[in-house]
N, C-alpha and C positions, 0 to 999 in steps of 0.2 A: 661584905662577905669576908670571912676569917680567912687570914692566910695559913695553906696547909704547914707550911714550916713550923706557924709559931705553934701550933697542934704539938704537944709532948702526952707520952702516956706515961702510966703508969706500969713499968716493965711485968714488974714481979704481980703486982693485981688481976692483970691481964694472963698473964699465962694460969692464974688460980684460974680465972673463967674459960681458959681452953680447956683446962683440965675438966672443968664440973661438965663442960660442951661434950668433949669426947666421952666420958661417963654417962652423961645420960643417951648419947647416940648408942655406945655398944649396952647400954638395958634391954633395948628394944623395945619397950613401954609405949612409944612415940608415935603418933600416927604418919604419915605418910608427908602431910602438909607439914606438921611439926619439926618433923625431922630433916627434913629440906632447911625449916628457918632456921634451926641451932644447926645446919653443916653452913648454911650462907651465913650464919653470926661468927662460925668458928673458921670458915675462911678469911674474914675481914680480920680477925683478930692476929691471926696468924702474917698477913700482910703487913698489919700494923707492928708487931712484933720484929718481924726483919729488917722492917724499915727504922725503925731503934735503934735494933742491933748493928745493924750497915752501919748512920750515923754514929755507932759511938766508936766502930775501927774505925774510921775516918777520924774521928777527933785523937785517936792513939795514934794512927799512924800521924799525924801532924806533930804529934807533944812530941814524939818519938824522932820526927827529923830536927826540932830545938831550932827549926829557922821559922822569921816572919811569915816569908814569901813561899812558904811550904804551902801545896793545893792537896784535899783528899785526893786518893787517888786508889783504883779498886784494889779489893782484898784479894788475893790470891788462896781459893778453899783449896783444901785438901783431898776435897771428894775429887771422884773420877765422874768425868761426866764421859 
């Protein structure tokens, strides 16, 4: 079984495929069943996406403290939650 770490996507590819996801969801062309599997395709994508984007502040914040022993550590967003 594949370990999910060594799992890399492809950023930019991926978000082309959310984009074509949410297009065909707001057509409306879509039946009912259809459209449940590209919102369940365009959640994983979107999952998958964050989880890129997470890893690679964590690899800036590391470059960025210039030490060995440096550990990621969370992003601080600027949204209000």
């Amino acid at each position: 079984m594949p370990n999910k770490e060594s799992k890399t996507i492809d950023l930019e590819k991926s978000l082309v495929e959310l984009e074509t996801v949410v297009e065909r969801l707001e057509g409306g062309e879509l039946s009912l069943e259809q459209a449940l599997k590209e919102f369940e395709h365009g959640v994983k994508l979107t999952r998958e996406c964050q989880a890129a984007l997470k890893k690679a502040e964590q690899r800036v914040e590391i470059l960025l403290k210039k030490t060995e022993d440096a550990a990621p550590e969370p992003f601080k967003s600027v949204e209000s939650e």
